[in-house]
DSSP file (Angstrom, degrees, kcal/mol; ACC not computed):
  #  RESIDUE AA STRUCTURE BP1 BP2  ACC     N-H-->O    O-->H-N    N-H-->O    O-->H-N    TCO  KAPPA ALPHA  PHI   PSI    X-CA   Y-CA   Z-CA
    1    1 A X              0   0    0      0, 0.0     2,-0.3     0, 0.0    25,-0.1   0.000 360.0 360.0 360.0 140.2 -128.3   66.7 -114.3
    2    2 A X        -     0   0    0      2,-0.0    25,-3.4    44,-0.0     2,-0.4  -0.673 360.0-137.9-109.8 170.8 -130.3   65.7 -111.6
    3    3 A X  E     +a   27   0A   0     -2,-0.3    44,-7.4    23,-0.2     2,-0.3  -0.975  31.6 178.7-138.4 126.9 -132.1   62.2 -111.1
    4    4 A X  E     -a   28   0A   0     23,-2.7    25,-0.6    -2,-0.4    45,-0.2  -0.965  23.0-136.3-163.6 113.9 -136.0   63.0 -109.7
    5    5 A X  E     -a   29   0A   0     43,-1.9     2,-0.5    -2,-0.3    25,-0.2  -0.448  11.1-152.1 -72.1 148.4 -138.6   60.2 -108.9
    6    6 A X  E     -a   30   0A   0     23,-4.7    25,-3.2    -2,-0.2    45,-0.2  -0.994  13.8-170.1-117.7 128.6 -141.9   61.0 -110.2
    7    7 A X  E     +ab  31  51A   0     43,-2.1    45,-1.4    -2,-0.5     2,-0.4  -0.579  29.3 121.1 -97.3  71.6 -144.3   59.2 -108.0
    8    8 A X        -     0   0    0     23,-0.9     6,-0.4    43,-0.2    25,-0.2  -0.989  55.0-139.0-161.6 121.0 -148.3   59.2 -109.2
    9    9 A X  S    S+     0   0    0     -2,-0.4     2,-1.2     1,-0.1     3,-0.1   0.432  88.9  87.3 -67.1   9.9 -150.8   56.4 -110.0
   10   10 A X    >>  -     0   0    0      1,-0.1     3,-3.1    22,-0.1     4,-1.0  -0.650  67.4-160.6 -99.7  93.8 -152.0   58.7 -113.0
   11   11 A X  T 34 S+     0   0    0     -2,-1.2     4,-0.5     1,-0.2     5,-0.1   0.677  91.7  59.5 -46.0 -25.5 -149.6   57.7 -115.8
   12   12 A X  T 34 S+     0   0    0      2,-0.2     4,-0.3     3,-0.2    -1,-0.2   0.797 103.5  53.5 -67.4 -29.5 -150.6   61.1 -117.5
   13   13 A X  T X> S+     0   0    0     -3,-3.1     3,-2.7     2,-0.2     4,-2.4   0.995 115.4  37.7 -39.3 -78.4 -149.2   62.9 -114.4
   14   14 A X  H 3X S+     0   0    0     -4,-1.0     4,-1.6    -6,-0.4    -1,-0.2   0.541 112.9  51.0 -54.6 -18.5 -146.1   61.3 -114.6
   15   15 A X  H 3> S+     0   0    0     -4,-0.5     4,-0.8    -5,-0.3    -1,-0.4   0.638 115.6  51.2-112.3 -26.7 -145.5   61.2 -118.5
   16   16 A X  H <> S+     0   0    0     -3,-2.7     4,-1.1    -4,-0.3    -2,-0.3   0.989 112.6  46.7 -88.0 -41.4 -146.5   65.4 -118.1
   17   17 A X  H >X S+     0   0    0     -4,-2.4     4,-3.5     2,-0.2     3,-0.9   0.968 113.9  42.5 -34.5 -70.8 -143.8   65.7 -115.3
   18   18 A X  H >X S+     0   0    0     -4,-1.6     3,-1.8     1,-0.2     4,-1.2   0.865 110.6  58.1 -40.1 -85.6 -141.0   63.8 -117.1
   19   19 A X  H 3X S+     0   0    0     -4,-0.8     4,-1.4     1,-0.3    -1,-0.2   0.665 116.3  37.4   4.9 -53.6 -142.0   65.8 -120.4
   20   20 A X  H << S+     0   0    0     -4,-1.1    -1,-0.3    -3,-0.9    -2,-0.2   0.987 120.5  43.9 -81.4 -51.0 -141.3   69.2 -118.2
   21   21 A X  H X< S+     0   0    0     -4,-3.5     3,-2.9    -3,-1.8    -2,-0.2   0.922 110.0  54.3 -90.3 -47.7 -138.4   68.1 -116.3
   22   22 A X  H 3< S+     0   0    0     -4,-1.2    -1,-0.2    -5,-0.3    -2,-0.2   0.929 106.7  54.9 -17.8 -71.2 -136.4   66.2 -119.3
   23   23 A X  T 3< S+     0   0    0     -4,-1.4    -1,-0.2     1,-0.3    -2,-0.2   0.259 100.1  50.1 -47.5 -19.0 -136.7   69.2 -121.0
   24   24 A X  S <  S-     0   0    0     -3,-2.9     2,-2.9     2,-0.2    -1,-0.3  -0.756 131.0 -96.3-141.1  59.5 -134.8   71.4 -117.8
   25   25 A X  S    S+     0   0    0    -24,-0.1    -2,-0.1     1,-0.1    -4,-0.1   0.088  76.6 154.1  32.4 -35.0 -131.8   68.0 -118.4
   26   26 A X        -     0   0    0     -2,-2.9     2,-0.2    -5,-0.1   -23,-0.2  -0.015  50.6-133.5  -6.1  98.7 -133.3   65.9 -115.5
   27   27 A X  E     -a    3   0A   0    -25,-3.4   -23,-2.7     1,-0.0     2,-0.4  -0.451  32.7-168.0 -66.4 108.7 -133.0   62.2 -115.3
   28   28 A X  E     -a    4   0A   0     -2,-0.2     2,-0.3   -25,-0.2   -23,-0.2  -0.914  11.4-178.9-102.1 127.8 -136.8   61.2 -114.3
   29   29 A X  E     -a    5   0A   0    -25,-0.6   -23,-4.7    -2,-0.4     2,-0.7  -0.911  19.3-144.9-121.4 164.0 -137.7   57.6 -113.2
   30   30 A X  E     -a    6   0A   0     -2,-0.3     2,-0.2   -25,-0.2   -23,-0.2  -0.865  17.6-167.8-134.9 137.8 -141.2   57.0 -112.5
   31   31 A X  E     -a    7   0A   0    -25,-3.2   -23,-0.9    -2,-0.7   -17,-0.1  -0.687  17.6-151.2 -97.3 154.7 -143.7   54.7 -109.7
   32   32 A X  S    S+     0   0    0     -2,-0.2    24,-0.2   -25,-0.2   -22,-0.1   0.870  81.5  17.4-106.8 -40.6 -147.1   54.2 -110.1
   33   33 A X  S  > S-     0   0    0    -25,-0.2     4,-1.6    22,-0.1    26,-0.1  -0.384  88.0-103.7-120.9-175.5 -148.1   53.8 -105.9
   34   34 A X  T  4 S+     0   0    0     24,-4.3    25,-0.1    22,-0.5    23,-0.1   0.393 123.7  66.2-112.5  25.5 -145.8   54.9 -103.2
   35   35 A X  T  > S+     0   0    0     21,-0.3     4,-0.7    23,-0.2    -1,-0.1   0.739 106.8  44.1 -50.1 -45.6 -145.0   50.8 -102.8
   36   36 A X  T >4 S+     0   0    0      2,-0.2     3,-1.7    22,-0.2     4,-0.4   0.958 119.4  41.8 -85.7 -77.0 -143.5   51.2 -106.3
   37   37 A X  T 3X S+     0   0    0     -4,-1.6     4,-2.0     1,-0.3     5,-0.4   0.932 109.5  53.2 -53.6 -35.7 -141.6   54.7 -105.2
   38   38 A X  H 3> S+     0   0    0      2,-0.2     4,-1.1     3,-0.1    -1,-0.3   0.883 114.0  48.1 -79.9 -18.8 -140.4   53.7 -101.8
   39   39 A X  H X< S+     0   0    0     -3,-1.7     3,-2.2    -4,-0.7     4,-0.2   0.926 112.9  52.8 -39.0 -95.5 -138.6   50.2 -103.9
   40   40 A X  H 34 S+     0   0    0     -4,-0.4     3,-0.4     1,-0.3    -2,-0.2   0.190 105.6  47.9   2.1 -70.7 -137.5   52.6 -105.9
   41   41 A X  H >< S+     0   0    0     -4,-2.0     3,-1.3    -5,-0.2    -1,-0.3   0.785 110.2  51.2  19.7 -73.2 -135.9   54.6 -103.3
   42   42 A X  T << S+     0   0    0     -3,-2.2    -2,-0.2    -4,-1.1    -1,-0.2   0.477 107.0  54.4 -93.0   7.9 -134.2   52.0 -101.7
   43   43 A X  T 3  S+     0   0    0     -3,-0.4    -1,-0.2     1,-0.3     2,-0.2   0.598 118.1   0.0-106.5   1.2 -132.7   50.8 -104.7
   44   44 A X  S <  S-     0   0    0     -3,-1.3     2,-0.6    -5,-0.1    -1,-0.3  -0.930  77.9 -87.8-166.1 158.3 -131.1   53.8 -106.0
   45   45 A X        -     0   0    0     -2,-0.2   -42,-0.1    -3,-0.1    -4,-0.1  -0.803  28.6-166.4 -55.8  73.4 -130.5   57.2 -105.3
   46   46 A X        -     0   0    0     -2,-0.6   -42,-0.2     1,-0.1     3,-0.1  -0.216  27.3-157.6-112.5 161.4 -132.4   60.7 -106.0
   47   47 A X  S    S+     0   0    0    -44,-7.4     2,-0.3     1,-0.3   -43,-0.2   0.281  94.0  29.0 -85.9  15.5 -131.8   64.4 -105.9
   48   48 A X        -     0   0    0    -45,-0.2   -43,-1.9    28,-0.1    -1,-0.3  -0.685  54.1-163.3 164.7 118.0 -135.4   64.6 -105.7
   49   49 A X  E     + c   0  78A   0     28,-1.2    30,-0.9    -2,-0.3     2,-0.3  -0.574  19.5 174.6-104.0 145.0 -139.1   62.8 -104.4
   50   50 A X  E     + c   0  79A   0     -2,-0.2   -43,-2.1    28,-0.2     2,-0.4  -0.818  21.3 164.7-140.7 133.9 -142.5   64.5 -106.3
   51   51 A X  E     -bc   7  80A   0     28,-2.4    30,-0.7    -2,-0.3   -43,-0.2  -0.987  38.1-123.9-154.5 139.4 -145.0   62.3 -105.0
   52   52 A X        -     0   0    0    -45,-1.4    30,-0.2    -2,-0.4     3,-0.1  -0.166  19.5-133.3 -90.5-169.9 -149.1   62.7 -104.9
   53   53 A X  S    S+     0   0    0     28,-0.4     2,-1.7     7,-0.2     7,-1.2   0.737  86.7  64.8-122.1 -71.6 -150.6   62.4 -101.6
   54   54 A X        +     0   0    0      5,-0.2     2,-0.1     6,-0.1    -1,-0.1  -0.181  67.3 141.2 -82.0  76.3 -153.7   59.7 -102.8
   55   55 A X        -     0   0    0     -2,-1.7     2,-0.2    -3,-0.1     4,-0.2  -0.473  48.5-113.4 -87.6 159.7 -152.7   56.4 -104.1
   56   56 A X  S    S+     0   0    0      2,-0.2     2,-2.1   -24,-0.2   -22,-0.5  -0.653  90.9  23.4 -97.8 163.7 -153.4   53.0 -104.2
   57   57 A X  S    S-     0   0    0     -2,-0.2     2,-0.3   -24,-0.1    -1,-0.1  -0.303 136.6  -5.8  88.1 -62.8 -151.2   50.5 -102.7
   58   58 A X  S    S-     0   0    0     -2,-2.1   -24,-4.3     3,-0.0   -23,-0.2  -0.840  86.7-116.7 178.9 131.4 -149.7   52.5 -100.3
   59   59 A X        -     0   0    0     -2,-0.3    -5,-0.2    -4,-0.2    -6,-0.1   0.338  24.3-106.4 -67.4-174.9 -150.2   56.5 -100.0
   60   60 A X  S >> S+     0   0    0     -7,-1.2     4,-1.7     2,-0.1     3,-1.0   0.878 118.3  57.5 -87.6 -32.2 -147.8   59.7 -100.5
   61   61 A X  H >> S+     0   0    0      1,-0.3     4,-2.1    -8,-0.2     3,-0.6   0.980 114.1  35.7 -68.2 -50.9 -147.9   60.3  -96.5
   62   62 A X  H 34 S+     0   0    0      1,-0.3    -1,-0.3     2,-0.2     4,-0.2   0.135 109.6  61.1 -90.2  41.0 -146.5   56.7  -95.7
   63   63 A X  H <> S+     0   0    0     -3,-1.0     4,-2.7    -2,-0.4    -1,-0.3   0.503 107.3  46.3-109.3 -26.3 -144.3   56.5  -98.5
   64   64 A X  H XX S+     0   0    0     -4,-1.7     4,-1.4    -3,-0.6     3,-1.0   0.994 111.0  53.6 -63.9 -61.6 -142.5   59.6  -97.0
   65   65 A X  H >< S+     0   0    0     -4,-2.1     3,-1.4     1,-0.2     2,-0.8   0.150 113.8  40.0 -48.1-124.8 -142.5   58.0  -93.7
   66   66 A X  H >> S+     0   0    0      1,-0.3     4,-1.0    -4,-0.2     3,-0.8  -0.041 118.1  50.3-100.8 -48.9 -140.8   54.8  -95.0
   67   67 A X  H << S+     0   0    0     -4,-2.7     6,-0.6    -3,-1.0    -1,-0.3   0.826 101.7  56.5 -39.7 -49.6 -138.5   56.9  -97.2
   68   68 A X  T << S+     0   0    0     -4,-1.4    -1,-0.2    -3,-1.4    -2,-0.2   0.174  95.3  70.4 -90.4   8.6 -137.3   59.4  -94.4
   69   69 A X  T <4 S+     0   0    0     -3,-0.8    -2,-0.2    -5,-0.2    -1,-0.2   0.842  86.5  87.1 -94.2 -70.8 -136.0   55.8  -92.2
   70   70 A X  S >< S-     0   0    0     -4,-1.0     3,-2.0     1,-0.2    -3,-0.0   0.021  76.9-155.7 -23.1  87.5 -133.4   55.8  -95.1
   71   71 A X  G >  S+     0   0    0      1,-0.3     3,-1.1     2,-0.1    -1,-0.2   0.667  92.0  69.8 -56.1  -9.2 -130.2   58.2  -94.2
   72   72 A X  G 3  S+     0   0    0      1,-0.3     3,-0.3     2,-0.1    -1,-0.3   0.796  94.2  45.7 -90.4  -1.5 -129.7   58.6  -97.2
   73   73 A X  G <  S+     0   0    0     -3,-2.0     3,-0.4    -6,-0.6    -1,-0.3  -0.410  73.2 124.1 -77.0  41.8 -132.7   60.7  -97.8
   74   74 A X  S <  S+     0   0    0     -3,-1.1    -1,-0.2     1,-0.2    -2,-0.1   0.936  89.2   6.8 -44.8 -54.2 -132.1   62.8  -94.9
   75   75 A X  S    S+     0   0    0     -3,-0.3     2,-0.6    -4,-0.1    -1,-0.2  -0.347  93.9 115.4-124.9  54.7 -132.0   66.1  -96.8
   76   76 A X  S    S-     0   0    0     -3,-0.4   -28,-0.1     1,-0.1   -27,-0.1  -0.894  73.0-110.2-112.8 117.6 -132.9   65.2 -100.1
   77   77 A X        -     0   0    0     -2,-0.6   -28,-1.2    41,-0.2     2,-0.3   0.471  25.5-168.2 -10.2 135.1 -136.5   67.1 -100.9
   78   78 A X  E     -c   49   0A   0    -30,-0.1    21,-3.1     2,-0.0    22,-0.7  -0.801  13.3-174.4-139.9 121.3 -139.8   65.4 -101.2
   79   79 A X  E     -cd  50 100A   0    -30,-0.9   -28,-2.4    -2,-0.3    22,-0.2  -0.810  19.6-127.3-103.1 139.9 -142.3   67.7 -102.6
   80   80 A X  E     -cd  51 101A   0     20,-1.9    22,-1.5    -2,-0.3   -28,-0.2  -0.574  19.8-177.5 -79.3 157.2 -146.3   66.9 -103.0
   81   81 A X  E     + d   0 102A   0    -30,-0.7     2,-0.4    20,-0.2   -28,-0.4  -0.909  35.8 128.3-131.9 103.1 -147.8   67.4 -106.3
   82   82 A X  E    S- d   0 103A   0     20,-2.0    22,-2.6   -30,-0.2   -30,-0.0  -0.895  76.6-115.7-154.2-179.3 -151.4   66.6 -105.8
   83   83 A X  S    S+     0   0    0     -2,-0.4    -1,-0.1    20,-0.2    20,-0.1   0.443  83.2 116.6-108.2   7.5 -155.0   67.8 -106.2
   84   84 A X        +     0   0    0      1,-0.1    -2,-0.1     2,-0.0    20,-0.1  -0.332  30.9 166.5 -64.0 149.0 -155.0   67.8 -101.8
   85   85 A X        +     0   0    0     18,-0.1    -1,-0.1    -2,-0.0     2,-0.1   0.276  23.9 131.4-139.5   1.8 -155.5   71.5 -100.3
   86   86 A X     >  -     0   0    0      1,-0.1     4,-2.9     2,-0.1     5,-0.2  -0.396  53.9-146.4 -76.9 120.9 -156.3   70.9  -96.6
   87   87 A X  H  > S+     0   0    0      2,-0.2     4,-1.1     1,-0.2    -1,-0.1   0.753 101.6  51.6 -63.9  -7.3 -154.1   73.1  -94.6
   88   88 A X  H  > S+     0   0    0      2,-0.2     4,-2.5     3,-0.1    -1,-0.2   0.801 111.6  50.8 -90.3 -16.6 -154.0   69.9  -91.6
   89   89 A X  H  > S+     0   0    0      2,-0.2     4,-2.5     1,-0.2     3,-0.2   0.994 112.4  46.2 -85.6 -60.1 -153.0   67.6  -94.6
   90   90 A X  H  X S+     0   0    0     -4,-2.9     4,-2.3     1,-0.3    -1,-0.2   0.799 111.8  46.1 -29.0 -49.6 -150.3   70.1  -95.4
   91   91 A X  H >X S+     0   0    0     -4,-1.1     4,-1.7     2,-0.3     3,-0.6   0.991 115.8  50.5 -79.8 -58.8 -149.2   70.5  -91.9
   92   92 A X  H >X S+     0   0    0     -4,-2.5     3,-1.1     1,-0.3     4,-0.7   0.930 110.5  49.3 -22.9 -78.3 -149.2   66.3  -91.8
   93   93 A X  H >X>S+     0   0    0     -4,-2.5     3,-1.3     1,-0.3     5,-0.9   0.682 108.9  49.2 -57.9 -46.0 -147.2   66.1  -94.9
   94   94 A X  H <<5S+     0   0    0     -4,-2.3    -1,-0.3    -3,-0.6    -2,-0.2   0.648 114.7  48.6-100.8 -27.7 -144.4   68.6  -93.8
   95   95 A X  H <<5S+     0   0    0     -4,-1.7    -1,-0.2    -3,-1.1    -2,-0.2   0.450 107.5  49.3 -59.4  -9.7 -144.1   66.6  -90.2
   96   96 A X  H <<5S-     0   0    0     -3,-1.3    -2,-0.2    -4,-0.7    -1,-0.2   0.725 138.8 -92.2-110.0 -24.4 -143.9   63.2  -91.9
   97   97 A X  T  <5 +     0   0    0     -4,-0.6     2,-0.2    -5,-0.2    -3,-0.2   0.647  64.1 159.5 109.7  57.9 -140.7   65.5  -94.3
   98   98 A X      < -     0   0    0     -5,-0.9   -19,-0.2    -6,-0.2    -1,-0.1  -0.478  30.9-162.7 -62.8 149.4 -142.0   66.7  -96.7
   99   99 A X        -     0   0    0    -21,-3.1   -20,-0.2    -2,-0.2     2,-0.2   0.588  61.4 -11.1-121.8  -6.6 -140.3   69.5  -98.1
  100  100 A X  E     -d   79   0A   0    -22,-0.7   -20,-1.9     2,-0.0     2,-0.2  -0.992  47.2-124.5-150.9 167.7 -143.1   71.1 -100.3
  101  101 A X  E     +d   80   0A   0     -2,-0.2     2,-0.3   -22,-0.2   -20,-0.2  -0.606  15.2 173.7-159.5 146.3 -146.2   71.3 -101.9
  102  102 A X  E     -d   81   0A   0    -22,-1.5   -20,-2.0    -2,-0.2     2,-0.8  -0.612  23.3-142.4 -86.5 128.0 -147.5   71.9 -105.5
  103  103 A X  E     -d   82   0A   0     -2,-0.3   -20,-0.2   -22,-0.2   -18,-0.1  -0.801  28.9 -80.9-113.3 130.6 -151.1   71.7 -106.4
  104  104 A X  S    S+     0   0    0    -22,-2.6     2,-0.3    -2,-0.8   -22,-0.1  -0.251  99.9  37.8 -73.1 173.8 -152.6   70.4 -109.6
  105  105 A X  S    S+     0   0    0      1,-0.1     2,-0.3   -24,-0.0    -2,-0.1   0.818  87.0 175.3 -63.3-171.2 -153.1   70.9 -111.8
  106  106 A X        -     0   0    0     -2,-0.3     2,-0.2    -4,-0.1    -1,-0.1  -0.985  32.7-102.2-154.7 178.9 -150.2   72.7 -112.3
  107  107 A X     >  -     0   0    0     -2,-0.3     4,-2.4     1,-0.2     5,-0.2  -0.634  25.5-134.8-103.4 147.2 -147.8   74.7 -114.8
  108  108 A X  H  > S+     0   0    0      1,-0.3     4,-2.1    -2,-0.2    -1,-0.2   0.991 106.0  54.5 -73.5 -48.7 -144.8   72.9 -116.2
  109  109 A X  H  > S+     0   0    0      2,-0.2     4,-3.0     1,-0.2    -1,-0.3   0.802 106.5  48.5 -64.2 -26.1 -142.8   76.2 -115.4
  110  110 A X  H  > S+     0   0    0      2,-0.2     4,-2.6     1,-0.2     5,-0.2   0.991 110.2  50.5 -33.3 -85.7 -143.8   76.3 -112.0
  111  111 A X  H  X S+     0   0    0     -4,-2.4     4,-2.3     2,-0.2    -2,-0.2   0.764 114.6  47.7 -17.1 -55.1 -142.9   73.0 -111.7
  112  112 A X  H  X S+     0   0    0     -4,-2.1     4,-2.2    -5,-0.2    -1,-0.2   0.952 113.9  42.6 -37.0 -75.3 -139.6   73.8 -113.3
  113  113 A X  H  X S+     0   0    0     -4,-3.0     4,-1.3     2,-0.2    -1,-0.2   0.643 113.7  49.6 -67.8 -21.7 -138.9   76.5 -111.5
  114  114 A X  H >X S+     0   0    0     -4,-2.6     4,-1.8    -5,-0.2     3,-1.2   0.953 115.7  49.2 -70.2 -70.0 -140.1   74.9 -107.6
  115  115 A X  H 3< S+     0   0    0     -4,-2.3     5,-0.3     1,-0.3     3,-0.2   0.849 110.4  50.1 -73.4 -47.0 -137.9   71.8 -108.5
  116  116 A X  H >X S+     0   0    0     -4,-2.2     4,-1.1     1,-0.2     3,-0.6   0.808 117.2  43.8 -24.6 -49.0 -134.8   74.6 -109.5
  117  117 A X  H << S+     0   0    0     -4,-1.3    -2,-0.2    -3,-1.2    -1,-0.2   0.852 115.4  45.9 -77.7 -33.6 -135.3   76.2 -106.2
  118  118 A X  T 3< S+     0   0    0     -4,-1.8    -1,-0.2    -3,-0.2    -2,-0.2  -0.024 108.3  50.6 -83.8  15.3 -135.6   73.2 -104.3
  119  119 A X  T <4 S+     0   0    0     -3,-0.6    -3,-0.2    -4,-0.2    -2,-0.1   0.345 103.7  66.7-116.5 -38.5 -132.6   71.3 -105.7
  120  120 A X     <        0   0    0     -4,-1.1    -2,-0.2    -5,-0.3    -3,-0.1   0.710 360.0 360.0 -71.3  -1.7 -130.3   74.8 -104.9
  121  121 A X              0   0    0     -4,-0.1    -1,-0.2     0, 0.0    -3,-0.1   0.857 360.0 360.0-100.4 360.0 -130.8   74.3 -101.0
């Protein structure tokens, strides 16, 4: 079983994520900003970051940067899930180490299956 933060101020996001990823035995905890997820972070340990790119409090891009100062998330994934499409925001998010991204909506078995492919490397 893996343990995978769901980061995203839309509590319906987050409650449809868990839902998907419970379901494929995943331990989900979840943040509402990426304030919330980068605590979070640094208080415990995950096989796996999903994080939206527009929040309040503090955004998906700096929460990776803040995350990725932590060695112990060197190579553990952080994938976007967000409604963003701009290829320079893409290119941003994979320089700040990011490790994917999904775009809502989206389908839980996608989801399933991206977080299964991205947990085997």
């Amino acid at each position: 079983m893996s343990s995978i933060l769901i980061v995203d101020d839309s509590a319906s996001i987050r409650q449809a994520v868990k839902i998907a990823l419970n379901g494929h035995g995943h331990n989900v905890t979840e943040a509402a900003n990426g304030s919330e997820g980068a605590t979070k972070a640094g208080a415990a340990r995950y096989d796996l970051i999903i994080t939206d790119l527009n929040m309040p409090v503090m955004d998906g891009l700096s929460m990776i940067r803040k995350v990725r100062t932590n060695t112990a998330y060197t190579g553990v994934p952080i994938v976007f899930l967000t409604t963003e499409s701009d290829p320079g925001m893409k290119s941003e998010a994979k320089a700040a180490g990011a490790t994917g991204w999904i775009t809502k909506p989206f389908d839980a078995d996608q989801l399933c299956r991206i977080v299964t492919k991205v947990l085997a490397k």
